[in-house]
DOPABA-685294 format. One record per atom (N, C-alpha, C): residue number from 1; x, y, z. Coordinates in steps of 0.05 Angstrom, whole numbers, padded with zeros to 5 digits. Layout:
<rs>
   i      X      Y      Z
 NUM      X      Y      Z
...
</rs>
This chain:
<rs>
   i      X      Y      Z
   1  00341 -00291 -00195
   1  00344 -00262 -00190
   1  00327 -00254 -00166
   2  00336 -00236 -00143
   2  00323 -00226 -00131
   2  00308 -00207 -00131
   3  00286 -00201 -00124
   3  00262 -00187 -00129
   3  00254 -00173 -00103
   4  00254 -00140 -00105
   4  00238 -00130 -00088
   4  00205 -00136 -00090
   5  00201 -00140 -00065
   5  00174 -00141 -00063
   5  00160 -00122 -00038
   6  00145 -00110 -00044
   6  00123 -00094 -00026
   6  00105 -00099 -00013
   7  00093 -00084  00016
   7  00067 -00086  00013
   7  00051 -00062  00018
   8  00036 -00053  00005
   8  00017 -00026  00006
   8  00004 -00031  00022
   9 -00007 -00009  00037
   9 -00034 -00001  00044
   9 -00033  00020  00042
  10 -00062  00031  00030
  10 -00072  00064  00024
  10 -00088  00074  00049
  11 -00071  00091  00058
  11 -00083  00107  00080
  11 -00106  00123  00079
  12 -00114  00129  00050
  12 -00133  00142  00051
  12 -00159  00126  00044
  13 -00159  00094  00038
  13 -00183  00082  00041
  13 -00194  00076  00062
  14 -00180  00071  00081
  14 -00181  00061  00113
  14 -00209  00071  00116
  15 -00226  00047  00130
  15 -00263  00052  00131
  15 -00260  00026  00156
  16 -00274  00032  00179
  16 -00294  00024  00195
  16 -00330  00017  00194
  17 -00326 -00012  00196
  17 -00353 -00013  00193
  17 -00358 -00036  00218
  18 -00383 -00031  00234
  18 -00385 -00052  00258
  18 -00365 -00068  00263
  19 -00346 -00048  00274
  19 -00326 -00055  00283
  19 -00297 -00075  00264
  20 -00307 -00069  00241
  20 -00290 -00090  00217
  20 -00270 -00068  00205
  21 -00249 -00066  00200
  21 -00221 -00047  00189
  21 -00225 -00057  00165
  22 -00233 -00041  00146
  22 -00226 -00044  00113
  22 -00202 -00025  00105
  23 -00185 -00029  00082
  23 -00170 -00016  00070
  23 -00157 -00029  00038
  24 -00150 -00011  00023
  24 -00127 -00020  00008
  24 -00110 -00032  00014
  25 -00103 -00062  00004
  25 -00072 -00063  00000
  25 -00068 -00096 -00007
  26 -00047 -00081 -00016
  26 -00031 -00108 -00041
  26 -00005 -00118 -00037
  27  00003 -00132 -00051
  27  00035 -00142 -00059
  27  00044 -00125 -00081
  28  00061 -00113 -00088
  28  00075 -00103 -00110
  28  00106 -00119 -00115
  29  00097 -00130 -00133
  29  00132 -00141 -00147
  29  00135 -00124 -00178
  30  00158 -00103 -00167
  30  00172 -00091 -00193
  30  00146 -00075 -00195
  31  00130 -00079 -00223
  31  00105 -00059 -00238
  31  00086 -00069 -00234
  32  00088 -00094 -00221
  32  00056 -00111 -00225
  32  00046 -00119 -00190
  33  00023 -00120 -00186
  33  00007 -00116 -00166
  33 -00013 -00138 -00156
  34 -00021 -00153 -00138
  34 -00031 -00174 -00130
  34 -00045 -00172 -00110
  35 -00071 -00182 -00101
  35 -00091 -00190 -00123
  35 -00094 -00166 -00148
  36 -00093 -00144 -00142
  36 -00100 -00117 -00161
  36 -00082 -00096 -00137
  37 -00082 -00062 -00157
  37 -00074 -00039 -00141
  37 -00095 -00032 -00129
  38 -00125 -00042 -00131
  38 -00137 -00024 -00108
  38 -00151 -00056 -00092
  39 -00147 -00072 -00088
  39 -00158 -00090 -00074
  39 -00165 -00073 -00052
  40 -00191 -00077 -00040
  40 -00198 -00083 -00005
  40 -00205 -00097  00000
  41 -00194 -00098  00025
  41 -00194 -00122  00042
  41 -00196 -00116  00068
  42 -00191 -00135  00091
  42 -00202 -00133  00114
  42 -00173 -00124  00131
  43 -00162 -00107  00128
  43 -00125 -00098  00122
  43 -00122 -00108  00156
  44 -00132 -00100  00180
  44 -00127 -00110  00213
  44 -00128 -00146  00202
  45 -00142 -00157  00193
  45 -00144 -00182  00196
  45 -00123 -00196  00183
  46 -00119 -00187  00159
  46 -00096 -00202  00141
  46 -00070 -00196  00148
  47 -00075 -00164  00160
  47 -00037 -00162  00168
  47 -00033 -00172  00186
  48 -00049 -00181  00211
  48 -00048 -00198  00231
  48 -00041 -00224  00219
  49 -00048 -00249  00201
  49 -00048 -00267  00199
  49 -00021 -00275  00184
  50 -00021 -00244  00169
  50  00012 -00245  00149
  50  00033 -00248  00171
  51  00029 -00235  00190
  51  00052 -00229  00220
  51  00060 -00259  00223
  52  00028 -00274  00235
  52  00041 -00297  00237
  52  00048 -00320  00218
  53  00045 -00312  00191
  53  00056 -00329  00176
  53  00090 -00326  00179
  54  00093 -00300  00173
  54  00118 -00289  00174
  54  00137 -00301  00189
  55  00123 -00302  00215
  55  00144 -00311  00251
  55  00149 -00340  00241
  56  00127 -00347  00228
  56  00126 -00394  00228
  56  00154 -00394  00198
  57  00151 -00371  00189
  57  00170 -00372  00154
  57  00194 -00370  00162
  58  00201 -00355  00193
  58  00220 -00339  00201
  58  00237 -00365  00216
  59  00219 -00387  00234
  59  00236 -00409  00252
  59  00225 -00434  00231
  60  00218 -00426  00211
  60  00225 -00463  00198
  60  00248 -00455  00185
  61  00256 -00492  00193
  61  00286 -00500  00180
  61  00275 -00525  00161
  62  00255 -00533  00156
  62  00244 -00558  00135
  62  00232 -00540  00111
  63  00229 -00517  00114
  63  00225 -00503  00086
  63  00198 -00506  00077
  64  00172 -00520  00101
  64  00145 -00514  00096
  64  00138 -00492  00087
  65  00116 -00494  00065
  65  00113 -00471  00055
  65  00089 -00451  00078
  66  00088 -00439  00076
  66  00064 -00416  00088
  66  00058 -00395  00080
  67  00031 -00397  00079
  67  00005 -00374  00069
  67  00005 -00352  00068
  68  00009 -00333  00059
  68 -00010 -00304  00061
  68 -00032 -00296  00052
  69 -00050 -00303  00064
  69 -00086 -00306  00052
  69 -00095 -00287  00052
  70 -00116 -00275  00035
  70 -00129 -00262  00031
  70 -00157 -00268  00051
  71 -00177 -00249  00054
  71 -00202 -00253  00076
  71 -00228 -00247  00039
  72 -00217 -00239  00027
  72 -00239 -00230  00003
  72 -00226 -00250 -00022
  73 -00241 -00269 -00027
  73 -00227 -00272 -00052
  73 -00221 -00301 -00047
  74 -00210 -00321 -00058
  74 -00198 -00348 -00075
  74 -00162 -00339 -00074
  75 -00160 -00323 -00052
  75 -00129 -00309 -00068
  75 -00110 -00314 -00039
  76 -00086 -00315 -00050
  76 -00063 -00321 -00027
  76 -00034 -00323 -00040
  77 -00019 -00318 -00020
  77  00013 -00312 -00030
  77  00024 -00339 -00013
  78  00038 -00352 -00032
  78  00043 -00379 -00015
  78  00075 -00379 -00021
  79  00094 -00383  00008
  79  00119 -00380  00013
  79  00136 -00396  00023
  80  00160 -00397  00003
  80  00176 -00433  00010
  80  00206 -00420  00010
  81  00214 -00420  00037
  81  00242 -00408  00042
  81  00261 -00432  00030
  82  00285 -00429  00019
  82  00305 -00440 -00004
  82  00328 -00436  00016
  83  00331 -00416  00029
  83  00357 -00411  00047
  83  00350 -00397  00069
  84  00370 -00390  00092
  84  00363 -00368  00106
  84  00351 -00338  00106
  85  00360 -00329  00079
  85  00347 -00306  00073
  85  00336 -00302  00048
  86  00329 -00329  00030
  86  00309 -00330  00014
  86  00292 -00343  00010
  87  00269 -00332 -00008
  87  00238 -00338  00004
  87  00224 -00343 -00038
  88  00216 -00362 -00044
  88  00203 -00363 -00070
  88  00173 -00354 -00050
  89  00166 -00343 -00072
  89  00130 -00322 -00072
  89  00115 -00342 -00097
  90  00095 -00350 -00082
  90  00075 -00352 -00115
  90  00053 -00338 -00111
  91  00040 -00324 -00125
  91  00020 -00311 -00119
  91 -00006 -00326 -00133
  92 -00033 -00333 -00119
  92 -00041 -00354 -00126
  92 -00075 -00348 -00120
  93 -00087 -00355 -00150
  93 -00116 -00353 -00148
  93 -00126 -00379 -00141
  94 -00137 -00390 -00117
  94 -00145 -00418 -00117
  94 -00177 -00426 -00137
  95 -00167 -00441 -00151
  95 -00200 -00455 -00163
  95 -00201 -00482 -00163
  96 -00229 -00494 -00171
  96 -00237 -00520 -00157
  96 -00217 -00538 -00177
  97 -00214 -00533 -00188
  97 -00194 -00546 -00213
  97 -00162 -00550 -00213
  98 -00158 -00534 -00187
  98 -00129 -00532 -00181
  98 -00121 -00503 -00180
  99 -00098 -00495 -00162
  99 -00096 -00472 -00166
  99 -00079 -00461 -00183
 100 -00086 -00430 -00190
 100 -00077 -00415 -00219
 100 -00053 -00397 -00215
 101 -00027 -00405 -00214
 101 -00004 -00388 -00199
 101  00002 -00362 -00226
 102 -00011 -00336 -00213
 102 -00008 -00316 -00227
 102  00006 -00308 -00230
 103  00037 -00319 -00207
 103  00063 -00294 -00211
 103  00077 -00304 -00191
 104  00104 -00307 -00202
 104  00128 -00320 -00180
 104  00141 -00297 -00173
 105  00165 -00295 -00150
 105  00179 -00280 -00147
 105  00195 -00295 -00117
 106  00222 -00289 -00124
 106  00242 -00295 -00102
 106  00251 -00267 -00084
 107  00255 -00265 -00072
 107  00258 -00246 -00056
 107  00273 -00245 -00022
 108  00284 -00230 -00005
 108  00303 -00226  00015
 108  00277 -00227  00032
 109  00282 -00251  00053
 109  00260 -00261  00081
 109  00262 -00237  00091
 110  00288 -00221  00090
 110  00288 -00198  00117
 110  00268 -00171  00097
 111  00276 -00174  00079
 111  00260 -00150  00066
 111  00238 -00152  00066
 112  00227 -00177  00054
 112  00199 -00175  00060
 112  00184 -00171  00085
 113  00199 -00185  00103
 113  00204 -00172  00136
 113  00199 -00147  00137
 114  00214 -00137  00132
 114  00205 -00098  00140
 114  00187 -00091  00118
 115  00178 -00103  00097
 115  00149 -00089  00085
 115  00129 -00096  00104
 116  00132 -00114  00114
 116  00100 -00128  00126
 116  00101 -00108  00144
 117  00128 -00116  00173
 117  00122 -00100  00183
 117  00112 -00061  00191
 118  00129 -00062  00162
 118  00133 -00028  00158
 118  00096 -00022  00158
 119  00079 -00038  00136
 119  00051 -00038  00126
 119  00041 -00038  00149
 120  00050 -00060  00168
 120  00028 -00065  00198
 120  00029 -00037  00219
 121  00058 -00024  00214
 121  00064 -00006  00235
 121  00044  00022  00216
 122  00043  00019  00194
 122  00028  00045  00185
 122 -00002  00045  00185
 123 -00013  00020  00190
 123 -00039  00011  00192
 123 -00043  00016  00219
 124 -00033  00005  00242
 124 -00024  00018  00270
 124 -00039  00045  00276
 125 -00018  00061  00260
 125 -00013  00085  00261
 125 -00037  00103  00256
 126 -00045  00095  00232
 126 -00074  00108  00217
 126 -00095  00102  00239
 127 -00093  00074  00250
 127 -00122  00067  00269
 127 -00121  00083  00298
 128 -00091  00086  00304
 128 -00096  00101  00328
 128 -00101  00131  00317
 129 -00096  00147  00302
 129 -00096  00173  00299
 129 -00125  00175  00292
 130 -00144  00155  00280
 130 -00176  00154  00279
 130 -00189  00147  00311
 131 -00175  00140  00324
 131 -00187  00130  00354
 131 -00198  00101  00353
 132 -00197  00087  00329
 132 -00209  00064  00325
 132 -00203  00045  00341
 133 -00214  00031  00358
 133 -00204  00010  00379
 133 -00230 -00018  00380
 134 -00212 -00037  00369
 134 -00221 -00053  00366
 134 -00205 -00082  00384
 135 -00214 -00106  00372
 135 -00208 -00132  00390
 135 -00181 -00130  00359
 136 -00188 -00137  00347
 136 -00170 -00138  00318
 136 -00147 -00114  00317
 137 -00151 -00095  00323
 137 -00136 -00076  00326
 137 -00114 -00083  00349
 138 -00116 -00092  00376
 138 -00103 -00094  00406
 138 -00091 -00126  00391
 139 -00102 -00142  00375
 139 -00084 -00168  00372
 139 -00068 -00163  00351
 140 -00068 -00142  00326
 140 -00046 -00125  00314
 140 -00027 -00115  00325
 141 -00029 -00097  00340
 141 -00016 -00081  00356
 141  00006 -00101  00382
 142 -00006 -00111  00392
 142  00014 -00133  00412
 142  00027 -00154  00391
 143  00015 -00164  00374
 143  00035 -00179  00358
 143  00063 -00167  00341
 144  00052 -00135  00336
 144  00074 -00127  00323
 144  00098 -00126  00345
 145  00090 -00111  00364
 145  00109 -00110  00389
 145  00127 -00134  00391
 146  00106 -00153  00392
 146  00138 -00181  00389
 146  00154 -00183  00376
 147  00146 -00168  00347
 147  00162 -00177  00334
 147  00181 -00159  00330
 148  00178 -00131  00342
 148  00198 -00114  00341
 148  00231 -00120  00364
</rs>
């Protein structure tokens, strides 16, 4: 079964600190939420790294899986395309013991596509309307552009 899947960010946590972007935000499948609903995290750095997981998920044809890591945490969304426009999700606590898959979900490559990017363009959005200008911020910002 296919599964919407999300990605939040809370506009109203958004915090600057020596130059580092903190915010809310998660995965939402259906009612349930990953790592948690209020995780922070380092939101410029991970949505940057989600981008390029995304683009490498977007031109494999061998069906390698790829990362969506977390910067806080043992935690990551790990993604193994099945067809052209579907994508298995495990959502995954790593421990020394092996890792602990908290939560599967299948879901549309293109949909998840426009959460990321929808998340990255509203993260964007919040940093320029604060004046926030960073190195992390300008490699956000030009990467989304490609991919538009």
């Amino acid at each position: 079964m296919i599964q919407y899947v999300d990605i939040r960010v809370n506009e109203q946590s958004f915090e600057l600190s020596r130059s580092k972007i903190t915010s809310e935000i998660c995965f939402i499948i259906e009612d349930q939420f990953f790592p948690e609903k209020n995780w922070n995290d380092f939101v410029v750095v991970i949505l940057t790294w989600w981008l390029h997981s995304l683009k490498k998920l977007m031109l494999s044809v061998d069906r390698s899986p790829c990362d969506f890591s977390f910067m806080d945490g043992p935690l990551l969304v790990r993604g193994k395309k099945i067809d052209n426009d579907i994508i298995n999700l495990e959502f995954v606590r790593e421990k020394l013991n092996g890792d602990e898959i908290q939560l599967t979900a299948r879901c549309s490559v293109n949909q998840l596509r426009k959460s990321l990017i929808g998340a990255a363009r509203k993260t964007v959005k919040i940093i320029e309307a604060k004046m926030w200008d960073t190195e992390e911020t300008r490699k956000l910002r030009r990467l989304l552009n490609s991919l538009n």
